[in-house]
N, C-alpha and C positions, 0 to 999 in steps of 0.2 A: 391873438387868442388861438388860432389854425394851428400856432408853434409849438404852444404849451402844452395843447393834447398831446401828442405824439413824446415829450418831453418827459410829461408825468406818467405818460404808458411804460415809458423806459425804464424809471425811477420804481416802479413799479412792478415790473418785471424781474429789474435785477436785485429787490430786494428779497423777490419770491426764491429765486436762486439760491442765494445764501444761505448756508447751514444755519439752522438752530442754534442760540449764543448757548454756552455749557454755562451751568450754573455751578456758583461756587461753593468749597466747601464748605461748610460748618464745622469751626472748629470749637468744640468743646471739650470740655476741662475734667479731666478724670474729678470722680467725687473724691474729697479729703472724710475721711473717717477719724474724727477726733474724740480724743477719753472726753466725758466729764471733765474734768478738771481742764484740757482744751478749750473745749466749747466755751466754759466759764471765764476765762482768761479773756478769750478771742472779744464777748458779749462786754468786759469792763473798759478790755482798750480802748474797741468801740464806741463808749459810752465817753471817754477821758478824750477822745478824738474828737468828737462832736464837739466835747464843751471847748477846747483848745482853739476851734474851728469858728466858734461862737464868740469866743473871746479876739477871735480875730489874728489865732497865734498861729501862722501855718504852720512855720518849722515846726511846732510842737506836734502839732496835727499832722504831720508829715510824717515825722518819726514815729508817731504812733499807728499812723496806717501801713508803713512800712513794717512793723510788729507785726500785725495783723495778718497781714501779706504772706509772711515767711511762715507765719504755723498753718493759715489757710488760704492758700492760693487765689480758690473760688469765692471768696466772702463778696457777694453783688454788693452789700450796703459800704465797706470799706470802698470799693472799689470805683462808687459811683460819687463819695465824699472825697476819694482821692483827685476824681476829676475836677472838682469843685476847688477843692484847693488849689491845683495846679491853673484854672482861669483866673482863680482870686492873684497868685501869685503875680499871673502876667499884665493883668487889670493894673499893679502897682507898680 
């Protein structure tokens, strides 16, 4: 027990030493500004991806999120069903 004190003083000491860990950046996503008729487009794929996804189709659901992707980079709902897809994919 005598050992330990002196041990965890150490452990203790030299973790006060050390620098501050740097926190990492945040990277976020410029906003996409899409016409009407974008927006519109982006909200059908979306919808045709879901059911593909329901249906159990990934390729289809894939390629349709990949649509979605390229008119809108930042789409969270696309982006979060891609991932889904992609464990569904490996699941099989």
């Amino acid at each position: 027990m005598k050992k330990l004190i002196p041990l965890l003083f150490l452990f203790v000491c030299a973790a006060a030493c050390l620098p501050p860990a740097k926190p990492q950046p945040v990277r976020k996503e410029a906003a996409v500004r899409l016409s009407p008729e974008q927006a519109k487009k982006v909200e059908q794929l979306y919808y045709k991806a879901v059911g593909a996804y329901s249906r159990n189709d990934m390729a289809a659901a894939d390629a349709l999120i990949k649509e979605i992707l390229a008119i809108n980079p930042s789409h969270k709902p696309s982006q979060e069903l891609r991932k889904k897809v992609r464990l569904a994919v490996k699941a099989n």
